[in-house]
TILOVO-251778 format. One record per atom (N, C-alpha, C, O): residue in one letter; atom name; x, y, z. Coordinates in Angstrom, 2 decimals, padded with zeros to 5 digits. Each point is the difference from the previous one (the first is absolute). Example, Ala and Ser with C-alpha at 12.3 -4.5 7.8 and 13.67 -1.06 7.14 Angstrom:
REM TILOVO-251778
node type A; atom N; xx 013.19; yy -005.69; zz 007.80
node type A; atom CA; xx -000.89; yy 001.19; zz 000.00
node type A; atom C; xx 000.90; yy 001.20; zz 000.00
node type A; atom O; xx 001.04; yy -000.02; zz 000.66
node type S; atom N; xx -001.39; yy 001.07; zz -001.38
node type S; atom CA; xx 000.82; yy 001.19; zz 000.06
node type S; atom C; xx -000.77; yy 001.09; zz 000.73
node type S; atom O; xx 000.51; yy 001.11; zz 000.17
REM end
This chain:
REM TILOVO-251778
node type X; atom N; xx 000.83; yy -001.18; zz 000.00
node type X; atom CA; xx -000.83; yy 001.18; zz 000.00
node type X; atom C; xx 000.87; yy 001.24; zz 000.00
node type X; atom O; xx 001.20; yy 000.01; zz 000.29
node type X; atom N; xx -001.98; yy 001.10; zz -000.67
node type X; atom CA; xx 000.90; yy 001.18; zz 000.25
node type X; atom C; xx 000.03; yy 000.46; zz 001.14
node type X; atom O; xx -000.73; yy -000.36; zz 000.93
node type X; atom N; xx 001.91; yy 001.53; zz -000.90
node type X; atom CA; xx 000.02; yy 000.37; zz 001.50
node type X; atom C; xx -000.58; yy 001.13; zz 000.59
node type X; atom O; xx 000.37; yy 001.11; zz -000.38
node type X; atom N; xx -001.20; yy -001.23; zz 001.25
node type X; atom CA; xx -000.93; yy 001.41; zz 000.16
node type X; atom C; xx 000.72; yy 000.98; zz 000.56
node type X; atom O; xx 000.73; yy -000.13; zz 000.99
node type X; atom N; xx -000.96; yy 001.30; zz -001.72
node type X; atom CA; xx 000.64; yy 001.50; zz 000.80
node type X; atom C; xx -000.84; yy 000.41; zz 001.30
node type X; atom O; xx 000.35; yy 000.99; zz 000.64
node type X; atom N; xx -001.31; yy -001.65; zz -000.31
node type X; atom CA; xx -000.10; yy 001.12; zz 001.00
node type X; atom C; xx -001.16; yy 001.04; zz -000.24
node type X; atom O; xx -000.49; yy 000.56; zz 000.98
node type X; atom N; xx 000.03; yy -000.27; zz -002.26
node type X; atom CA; xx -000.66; yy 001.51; zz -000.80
node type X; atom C; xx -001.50; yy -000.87; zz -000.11
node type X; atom O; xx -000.26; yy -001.11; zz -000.47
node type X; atom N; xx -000.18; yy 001.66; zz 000.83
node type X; atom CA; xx -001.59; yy -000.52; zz -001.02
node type X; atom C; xx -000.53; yy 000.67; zz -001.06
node type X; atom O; xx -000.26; yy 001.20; zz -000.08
node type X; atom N; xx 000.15; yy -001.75; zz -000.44
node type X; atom CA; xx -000.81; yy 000.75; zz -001.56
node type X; atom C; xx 000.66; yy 000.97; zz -000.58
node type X; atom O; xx 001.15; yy -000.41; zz -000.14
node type X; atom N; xx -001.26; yy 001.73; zz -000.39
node type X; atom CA; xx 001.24; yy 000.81; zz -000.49
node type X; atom C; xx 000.53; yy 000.89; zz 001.02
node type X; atom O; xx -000.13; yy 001.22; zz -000.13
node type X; atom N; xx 000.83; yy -001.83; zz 001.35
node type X; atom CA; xx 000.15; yy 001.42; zz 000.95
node type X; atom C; xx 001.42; yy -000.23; zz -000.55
node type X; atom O; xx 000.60; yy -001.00; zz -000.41
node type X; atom N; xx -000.31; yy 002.18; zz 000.54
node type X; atom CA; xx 001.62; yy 000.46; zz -000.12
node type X; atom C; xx 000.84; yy -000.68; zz 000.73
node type X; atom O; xx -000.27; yy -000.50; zz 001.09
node type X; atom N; xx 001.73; yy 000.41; zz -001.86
node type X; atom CA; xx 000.83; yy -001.14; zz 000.97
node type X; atom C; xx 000.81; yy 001.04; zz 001.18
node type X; atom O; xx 000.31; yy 001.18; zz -000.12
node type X; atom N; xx -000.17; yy -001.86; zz 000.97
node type X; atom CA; xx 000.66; yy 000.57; zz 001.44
node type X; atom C; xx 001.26; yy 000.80; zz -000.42
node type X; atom O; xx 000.82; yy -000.09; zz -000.92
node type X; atom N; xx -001.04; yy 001.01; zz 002.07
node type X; atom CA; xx 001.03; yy 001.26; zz -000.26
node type X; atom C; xx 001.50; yy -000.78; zz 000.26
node type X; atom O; xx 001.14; yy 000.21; zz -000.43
node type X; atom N; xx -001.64; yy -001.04; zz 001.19
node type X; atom CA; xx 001.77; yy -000.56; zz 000.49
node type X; atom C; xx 000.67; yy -000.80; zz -000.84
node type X; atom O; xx 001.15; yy -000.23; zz 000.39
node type X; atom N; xx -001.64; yy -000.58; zz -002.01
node type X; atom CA; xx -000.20; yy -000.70; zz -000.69
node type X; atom C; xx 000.64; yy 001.28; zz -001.02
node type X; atom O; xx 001.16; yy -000.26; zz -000.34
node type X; atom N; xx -001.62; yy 001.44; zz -000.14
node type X; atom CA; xx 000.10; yy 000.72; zz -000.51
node type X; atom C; xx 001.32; yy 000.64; zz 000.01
node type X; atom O; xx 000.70; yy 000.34; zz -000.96
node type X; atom N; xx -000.52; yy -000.26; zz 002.05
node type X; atom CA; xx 000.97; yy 000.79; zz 000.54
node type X; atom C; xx 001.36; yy -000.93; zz -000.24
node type X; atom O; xx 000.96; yy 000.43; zz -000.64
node type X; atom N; xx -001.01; yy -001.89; zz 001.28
node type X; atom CA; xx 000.92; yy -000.19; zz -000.17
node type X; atom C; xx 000.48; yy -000.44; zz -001.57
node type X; atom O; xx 001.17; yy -000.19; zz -000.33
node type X; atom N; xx -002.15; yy 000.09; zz -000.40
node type X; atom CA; xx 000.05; yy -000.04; zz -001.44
node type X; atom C; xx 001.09; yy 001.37; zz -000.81
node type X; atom O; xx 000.89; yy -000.15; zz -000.83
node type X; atom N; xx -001.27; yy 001.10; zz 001.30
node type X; atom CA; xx 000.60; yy 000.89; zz -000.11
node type X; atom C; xx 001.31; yy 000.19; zz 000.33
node type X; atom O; xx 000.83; yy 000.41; zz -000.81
node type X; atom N; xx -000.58; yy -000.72; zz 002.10
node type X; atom CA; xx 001.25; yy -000.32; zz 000.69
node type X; atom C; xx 001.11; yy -000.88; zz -001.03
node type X; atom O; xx 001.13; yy 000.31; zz -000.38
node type X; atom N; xx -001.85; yy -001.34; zz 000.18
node type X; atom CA; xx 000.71; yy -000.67; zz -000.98
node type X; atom C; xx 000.30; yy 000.02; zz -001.53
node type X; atom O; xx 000.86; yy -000.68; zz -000.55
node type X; atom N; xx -001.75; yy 001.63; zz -000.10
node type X; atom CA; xx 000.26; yy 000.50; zz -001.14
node type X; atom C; xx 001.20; yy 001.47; zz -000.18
node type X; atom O; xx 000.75; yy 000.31; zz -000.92
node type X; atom N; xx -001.01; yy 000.27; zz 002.19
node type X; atom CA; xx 000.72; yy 001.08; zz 000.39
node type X; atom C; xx 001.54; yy -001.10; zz -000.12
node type X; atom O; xx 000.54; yy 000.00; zz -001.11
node type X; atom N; xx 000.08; yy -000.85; zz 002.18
node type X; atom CA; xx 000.95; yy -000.50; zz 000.11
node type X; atom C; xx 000.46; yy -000.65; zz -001.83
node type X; atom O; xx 001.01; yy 000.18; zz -000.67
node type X; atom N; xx -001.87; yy -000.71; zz 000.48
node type X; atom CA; xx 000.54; yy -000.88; zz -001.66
node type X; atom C; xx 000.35; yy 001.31; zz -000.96
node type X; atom O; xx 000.74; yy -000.08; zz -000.98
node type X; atom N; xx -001.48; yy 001.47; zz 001.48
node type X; atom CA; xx 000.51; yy 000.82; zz -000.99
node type X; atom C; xx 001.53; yy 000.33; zz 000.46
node type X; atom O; xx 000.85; yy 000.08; zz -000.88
node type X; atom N; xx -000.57; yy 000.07; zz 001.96
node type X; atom CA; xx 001.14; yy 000.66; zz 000.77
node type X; atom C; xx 001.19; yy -001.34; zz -000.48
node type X; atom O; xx 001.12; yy 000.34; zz -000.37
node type X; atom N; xx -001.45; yy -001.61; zz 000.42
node type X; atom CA; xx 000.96; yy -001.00; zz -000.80
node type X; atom C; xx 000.07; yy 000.52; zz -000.91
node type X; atom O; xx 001.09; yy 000.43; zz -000.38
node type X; atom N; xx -001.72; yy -000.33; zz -000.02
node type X; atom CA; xx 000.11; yy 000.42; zz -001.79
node type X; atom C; xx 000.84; yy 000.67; zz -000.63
node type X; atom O; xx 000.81; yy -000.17; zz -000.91
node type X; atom N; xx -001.49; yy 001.70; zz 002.19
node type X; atom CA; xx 001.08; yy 001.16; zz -000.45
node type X; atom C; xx 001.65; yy -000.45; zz 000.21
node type X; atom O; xx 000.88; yy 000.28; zz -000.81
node type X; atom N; xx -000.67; yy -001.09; zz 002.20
node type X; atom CA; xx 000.93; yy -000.25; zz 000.15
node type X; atom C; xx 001.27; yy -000.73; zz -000.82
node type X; atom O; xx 001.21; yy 000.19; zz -000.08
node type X; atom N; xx -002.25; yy -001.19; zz -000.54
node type X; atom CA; xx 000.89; yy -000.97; zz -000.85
node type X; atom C; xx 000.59; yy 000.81; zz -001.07
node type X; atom O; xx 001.21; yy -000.07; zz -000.19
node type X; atom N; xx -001.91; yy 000.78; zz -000.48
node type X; atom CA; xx -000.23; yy 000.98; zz -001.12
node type X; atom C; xx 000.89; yy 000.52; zz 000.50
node type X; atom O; xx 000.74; yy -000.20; zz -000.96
node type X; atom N; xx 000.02; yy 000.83; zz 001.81
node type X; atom CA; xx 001.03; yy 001.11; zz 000.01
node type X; atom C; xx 001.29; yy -000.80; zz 000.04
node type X; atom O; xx 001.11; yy 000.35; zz -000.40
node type X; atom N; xx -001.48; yy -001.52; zz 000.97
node type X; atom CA; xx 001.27; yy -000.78; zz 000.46
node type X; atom C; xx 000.74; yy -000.74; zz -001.25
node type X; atom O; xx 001.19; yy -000.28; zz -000.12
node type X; atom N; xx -001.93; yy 000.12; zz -000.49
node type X; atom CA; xx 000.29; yy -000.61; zz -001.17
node type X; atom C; xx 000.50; yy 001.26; zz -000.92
node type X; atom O; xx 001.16; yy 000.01; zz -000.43
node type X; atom N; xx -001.94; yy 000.89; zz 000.19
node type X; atom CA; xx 000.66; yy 001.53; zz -000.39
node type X; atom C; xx 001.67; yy 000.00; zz 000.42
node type X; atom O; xx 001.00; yy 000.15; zz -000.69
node type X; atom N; xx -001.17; yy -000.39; zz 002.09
node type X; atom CA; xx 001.96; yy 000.35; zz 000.43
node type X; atom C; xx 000.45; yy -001.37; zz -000.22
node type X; atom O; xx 001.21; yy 000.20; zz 000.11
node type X; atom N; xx -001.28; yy -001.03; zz -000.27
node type X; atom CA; xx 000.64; yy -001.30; zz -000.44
node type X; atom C; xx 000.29; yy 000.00; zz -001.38
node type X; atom O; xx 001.11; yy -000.47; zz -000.28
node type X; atom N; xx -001.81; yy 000.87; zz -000.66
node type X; atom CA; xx 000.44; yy -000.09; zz -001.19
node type X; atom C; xx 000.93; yy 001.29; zz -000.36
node type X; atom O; xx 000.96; yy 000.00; zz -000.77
node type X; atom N; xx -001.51; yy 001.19; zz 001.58
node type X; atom CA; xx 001.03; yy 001.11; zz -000.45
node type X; atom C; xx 001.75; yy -000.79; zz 000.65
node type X; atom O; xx 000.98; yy -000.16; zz -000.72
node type X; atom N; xx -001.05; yy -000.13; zz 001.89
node type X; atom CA; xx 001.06; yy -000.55; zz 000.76
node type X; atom C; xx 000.81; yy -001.43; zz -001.12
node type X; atom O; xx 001.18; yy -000.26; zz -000.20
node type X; atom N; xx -002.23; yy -000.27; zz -000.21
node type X; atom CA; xx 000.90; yy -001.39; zz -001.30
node type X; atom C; xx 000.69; yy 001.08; zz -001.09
node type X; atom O; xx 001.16; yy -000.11; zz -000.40
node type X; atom N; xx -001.94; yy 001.02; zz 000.04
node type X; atom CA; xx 000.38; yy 001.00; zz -001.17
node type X; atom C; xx 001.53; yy 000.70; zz 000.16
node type X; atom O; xx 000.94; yy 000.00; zz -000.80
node type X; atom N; xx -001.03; yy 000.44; zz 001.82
node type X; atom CA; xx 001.05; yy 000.73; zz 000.48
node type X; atom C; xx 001.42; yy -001.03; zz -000.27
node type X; atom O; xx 001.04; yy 000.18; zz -000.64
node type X; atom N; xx -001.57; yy -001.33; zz 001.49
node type X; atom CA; xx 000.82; yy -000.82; zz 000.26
node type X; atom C; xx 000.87; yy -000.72; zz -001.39
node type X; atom O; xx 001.16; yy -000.37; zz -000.21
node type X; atom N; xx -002.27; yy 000.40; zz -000.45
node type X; atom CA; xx 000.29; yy -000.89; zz -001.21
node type X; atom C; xx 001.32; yy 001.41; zz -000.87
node type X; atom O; xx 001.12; yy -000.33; zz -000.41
node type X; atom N; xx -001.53; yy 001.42; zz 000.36
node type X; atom CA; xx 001.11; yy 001.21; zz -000.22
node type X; atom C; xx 001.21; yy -000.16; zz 000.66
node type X; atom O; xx 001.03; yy 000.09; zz -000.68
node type X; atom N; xx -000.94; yy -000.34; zz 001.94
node type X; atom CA; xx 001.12; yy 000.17; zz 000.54
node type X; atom C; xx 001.15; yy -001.15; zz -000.04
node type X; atom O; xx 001.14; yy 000.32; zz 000.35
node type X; atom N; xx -001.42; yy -001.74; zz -000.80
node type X; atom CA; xx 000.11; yy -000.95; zz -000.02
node type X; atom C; xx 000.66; yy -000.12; zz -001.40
node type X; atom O; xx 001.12; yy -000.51; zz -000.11
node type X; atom N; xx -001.81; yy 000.99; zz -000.99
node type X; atom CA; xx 000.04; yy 000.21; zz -001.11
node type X; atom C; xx 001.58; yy 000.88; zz -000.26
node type X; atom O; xx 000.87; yy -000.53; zz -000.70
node type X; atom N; xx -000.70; yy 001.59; zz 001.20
node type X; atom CA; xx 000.71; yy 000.77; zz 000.05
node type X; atom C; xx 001.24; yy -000.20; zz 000.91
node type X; atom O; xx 000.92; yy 000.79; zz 000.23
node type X; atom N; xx -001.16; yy -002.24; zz 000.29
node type X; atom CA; xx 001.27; yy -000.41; zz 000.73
node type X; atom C; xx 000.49; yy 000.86; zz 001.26
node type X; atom O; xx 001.08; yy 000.20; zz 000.57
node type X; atom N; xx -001.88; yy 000.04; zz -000.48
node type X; atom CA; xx 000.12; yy 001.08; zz 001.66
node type X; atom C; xx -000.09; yy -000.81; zz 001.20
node type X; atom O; xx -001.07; yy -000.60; zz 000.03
node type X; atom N; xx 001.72; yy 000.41; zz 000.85
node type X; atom CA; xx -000.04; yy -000.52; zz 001.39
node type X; atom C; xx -000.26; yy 000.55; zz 000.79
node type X; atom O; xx 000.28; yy 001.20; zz -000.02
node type X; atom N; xx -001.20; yy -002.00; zz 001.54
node type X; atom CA; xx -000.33; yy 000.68; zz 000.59
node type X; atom C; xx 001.27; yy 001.47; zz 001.35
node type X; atom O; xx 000.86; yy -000.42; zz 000.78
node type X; atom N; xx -001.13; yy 001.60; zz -000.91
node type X; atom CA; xx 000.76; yy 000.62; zz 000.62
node type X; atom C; xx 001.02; yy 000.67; zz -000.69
node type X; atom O; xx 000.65; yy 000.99; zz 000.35
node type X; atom N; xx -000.57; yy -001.76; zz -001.55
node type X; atom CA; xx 001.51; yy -000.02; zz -000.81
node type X; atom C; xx 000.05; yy 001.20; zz -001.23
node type X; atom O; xx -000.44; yy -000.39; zz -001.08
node type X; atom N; xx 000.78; yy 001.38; zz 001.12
node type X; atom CA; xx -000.18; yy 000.93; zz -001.60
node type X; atom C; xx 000.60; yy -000.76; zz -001.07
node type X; atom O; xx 001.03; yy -000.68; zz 000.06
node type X; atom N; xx -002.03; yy 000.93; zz -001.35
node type X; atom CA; xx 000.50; yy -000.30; zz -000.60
node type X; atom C; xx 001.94; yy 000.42; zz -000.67
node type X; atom O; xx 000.62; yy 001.06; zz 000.05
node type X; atom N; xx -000.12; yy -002.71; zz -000.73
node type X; atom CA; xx 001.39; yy 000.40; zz -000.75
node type X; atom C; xx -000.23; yy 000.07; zz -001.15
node type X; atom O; xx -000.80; yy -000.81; zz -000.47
node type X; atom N; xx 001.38; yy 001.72; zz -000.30
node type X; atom CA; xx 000.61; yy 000.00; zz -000.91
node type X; atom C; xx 001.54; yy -000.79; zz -000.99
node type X; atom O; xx 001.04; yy 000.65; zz 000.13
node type X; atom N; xx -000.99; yy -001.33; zz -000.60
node type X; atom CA; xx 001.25; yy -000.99; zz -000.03
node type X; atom C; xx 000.36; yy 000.50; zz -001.65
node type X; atom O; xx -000.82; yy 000.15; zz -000.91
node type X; atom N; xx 002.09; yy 000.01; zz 000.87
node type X; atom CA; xx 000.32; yy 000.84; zz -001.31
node type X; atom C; xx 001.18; yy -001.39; zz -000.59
node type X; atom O; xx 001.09; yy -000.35; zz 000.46
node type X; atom N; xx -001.88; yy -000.14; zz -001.62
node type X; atom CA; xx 000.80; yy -000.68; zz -000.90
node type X; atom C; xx 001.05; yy 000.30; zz -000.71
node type X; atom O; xx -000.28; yy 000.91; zz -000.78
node type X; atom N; xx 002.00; yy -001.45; zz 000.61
node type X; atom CA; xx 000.84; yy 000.49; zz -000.81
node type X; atom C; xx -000.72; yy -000.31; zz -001.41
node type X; atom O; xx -000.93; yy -000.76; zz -000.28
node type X; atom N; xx 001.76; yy 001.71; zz -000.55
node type X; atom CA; xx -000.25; yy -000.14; zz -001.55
node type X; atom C; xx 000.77; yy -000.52; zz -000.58
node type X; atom O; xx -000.13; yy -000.15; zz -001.21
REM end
């Protein structure tokens, strides 16, 4: 059988039901936003990385210059 709410006939569902509905849509948005940014600085952070790596730069270390005889 199904499970009864509690409501009879069309009364409105409970404020506390409501509320915490809300509560929890509020929170899944706030993941959301969160992931969304984090992932934003993770990929800028691989990007970077992938440049510096590229360019043979170590960490701390300025880049050298190395001058070949002719």
């Amino acid at each position: 059988m199904s499970d009864l709410s509690g409501n009879s006939g069309f009364a409105p569902p409970r404020a506390e039901e409501t509320l915490s509905r809300r509560r929890a849509h509020a929170l899944e948005l706030i993941a959301t936003a969160a992931l969304t940014v984090s992932l934003i600085v993770a990929v800028t952070a691989v990007s970077i990385g992938d440049r510096t790596l590229a360019r043979g730069y170590l960490a701390g270390q300025a880049p050298v210059q190395v001058l070949l005889p002719r």
